[in-house]
C-alpha positions in Angstrom: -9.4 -60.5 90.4 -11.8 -58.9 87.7 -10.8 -55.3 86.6 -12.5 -52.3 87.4 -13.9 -51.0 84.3 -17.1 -49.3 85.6 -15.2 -46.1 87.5 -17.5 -47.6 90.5 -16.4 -47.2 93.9 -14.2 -50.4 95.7 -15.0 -51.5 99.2 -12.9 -54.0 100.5 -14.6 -55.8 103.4 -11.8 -57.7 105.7 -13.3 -61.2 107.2 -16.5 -60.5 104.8 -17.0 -64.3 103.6 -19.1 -65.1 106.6 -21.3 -64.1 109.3 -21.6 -60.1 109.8 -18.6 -59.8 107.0 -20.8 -61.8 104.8 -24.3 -59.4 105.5 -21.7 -56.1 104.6 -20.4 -57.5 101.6 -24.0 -57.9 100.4 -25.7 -54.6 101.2 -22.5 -52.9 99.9 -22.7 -54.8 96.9 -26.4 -54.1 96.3 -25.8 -50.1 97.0 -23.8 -50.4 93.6 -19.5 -50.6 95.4 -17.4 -52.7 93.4 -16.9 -55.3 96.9 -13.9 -56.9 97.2 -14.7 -60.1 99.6 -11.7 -60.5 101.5 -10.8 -63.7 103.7 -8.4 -65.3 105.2 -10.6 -68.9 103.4 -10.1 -67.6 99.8 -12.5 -70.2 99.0 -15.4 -69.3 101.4 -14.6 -65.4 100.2 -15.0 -66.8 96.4 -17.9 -68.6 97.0 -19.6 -65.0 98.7 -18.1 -63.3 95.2 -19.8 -65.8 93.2 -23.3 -65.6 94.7 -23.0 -61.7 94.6 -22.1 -61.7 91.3 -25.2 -64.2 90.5 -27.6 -61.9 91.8 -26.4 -59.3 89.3 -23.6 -57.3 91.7 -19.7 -56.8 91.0 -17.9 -58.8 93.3 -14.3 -60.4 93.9 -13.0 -62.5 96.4 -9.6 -61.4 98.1 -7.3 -63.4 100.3 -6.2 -61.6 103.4 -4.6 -62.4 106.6 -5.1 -59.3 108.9 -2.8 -61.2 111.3 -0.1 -60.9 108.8 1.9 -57.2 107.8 3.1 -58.8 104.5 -0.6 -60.7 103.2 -1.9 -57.2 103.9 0.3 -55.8 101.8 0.3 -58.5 99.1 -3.5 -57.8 99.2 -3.4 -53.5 98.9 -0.8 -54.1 96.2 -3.4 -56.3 94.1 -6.3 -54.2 95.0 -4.0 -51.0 93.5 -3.3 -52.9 90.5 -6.4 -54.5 89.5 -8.5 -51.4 90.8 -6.4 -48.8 91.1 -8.6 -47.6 94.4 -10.0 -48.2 97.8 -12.8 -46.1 98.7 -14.7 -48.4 101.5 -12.8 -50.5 104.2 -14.4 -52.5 106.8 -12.4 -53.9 109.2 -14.5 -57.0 110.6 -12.3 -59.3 110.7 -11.4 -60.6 114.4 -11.2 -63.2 116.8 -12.2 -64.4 120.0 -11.9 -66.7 122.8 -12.6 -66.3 126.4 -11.3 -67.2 129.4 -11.4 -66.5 132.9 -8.7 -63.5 133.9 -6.3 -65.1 136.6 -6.2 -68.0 134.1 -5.8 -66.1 130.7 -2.9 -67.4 128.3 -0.5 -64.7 127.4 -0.5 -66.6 123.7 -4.2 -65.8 123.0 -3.2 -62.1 124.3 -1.2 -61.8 121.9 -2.7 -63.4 118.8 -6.0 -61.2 119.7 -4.2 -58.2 119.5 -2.1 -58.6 116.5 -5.3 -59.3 114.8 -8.1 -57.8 116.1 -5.6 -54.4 116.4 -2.6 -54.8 114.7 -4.5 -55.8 111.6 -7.0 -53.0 111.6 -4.0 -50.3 112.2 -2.4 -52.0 108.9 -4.6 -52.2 107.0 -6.1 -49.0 107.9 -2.6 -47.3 106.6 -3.0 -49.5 103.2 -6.3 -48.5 102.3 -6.1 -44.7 103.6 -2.7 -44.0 101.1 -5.1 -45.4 98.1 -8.3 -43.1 99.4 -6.0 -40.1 98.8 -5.8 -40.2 95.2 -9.9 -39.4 94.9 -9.6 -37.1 98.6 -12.4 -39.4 99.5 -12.7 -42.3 101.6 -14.7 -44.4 104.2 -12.7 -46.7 107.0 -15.6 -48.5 109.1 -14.1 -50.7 111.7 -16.4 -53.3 113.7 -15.4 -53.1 116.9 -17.9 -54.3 119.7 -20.0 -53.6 123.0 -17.0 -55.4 124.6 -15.0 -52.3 123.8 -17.9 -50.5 126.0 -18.8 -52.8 128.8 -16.2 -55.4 130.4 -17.8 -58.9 130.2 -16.4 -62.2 132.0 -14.1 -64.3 130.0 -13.4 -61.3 127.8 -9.8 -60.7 129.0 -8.5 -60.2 125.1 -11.5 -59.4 123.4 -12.4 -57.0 125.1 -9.6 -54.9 125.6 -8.4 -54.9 121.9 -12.5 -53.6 121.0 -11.3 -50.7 123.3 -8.5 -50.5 121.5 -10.3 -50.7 117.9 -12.6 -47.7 119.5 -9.3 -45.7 120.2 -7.6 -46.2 117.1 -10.9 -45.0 115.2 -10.7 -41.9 116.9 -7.2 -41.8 116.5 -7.9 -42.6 112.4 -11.0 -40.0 112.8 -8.5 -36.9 113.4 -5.5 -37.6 110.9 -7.3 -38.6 108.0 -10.3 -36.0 108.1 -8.4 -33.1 106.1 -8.3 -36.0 103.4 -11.7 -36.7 102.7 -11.6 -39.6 104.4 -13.9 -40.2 107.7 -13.4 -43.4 110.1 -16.1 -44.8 112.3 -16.9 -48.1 114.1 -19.9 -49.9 114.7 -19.9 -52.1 118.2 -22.6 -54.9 117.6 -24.2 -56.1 120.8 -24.9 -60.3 120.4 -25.4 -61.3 117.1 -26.6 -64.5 116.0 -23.8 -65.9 113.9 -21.9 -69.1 113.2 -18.7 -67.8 115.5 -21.7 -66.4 118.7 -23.2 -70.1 118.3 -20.0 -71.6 119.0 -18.6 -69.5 121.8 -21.8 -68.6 123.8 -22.6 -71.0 126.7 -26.1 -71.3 127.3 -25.1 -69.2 130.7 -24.0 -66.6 128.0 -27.1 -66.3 126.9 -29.3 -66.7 129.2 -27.1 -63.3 130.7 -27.4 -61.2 127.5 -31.6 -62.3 127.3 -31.7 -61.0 131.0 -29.8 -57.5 129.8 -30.6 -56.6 126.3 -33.6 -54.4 126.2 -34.7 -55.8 123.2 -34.8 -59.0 124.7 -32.8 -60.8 121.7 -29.9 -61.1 119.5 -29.2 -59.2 116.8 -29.1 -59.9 113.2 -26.6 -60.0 110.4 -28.3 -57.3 108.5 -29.0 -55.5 111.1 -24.9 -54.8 111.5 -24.5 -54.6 108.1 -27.4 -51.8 107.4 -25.2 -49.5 110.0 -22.2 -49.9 108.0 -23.9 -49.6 104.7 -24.9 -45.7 106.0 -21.8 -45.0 107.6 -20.0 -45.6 104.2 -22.4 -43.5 102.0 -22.5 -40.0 100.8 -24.9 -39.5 103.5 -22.7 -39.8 106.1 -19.8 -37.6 105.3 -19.8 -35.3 108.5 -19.9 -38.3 110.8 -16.1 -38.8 112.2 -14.5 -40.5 115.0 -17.8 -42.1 116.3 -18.4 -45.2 117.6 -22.3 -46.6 117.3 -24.0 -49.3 119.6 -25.7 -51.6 117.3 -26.6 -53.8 120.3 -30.6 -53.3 121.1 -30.2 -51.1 124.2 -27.2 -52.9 125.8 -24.8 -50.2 126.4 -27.2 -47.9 127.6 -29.0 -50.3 129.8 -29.1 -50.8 133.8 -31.9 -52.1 135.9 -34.5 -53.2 133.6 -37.2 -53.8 136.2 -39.1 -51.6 138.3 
């Protein structure tokens, strides 16, 4: 990792080589944080680094496996070497698989959990002892409108978003005489390598049918609601949870 001469802020973005991780890494980078790409692919994290850093940003790749206690703390213990601080984290990293309830493997259960929840307490604690040192911090985790509305197949998935939106609240309260505020961002359907894979055409079709915006959502479009949640800005905004999902949570009957 590259040192940390500048005094410039660090925001380490978990699962932020790809996709919606990928998007954050960028417009954190380009709103001048020192962005740590971390990845459980070092080399998909290092290749993000290296095309920040070629657009004129400060950028490092990280490996992380949120699914594991001691990588996450392998990775906060390089971070507080090389850095010496953590002032953004974005938990994005996650997982998901569905399947249909009465069916639903109890070792998917428990892999979705320890990293979609687990992972995001962990490193949670990690990064919220560093943002003490400066009383000032920003934990964003991406949690999902599967957290907020049940959908079919989303046995895991969804009940660990619930969970994410729980423990942000739970963050929210404890760390707020700190400095430090914690929020999540639930993205409706997003068009991104991991939704082209795991979205049926049925799938879809259903979210066409119920998103008021009639579409997916974008990369950016994620990304741009993190970006303000870990600005300046934004420092009187705790223990929320915001629908980045064109309508879908707040939708019912679309037709009259």
């Amino acid at each position: 990792m590259n040192q940390n001469n500048s005094g410039a802020r660090v925001a380490l973005v978990t699962g932020g080589a790809m996709g919606i991780g990928a998007a954050i890494s960028s417009q954190l980078a380009a709103k001048g944080f020192q962005v740590l790409v971390a990845d459980i692919n070092v080399e998909a994290a290092r290749k993000t680094a290296d095309e920040l850093v070629a657009a004129g940003h400060s950028a490092a790749p990280l490996q992380i496996d949120v699914g594991n206690s001691e990588s996450i703390a392998q990775a906060f213990a390089a971070v507080e070497k090389d850095y010496g601080r953590c002032d953004v984290l974005v938990n994005n990293a996650g997982i998901a698989k569905t399947f249909p309830f009465l069916e639903f493997p109890l070792d998917n259960w428990l892999l979705t959990m320890n990293i979609n929840v687990t992972g995001v307490m962990l490193t949670g604690q990690h990064a919220a002892r560093l943002m003490l040192k400066h009383k000032w911090g920003r934990i964003i985790n991406i949690s999902s409108i599967s957290g907020i509305r049940a959908g079919a197949g989303r046995t895991a998935y969804g009940t660990s978003k619930s969970a994410v939106i729980g423990l942000t609240r739970q963050m929210a309260i404890e760390l707020a005489p700190h400095g430090i505020t914690a929020n999540s961002v639930a993205p409706g359907p997003v068009d991104t390598p991991l939704t082209r894979a795991v979205h049926s055409d049925e799938t879809r079709r259903s979210y066409d049918q119920t998103v008021p915006m009639r579409r997916y959502g974008s990369t950016d479009e994620i990304a741009a609601a993190v970006t303000f949640l870990a600005s300046d800005e934004a420092s009187y905004i705790t223990g929320h949870t915001i629908p980045v999902d064109g309508g879908f949570a707040a939708a019912g009957v679309l037709s009259i």
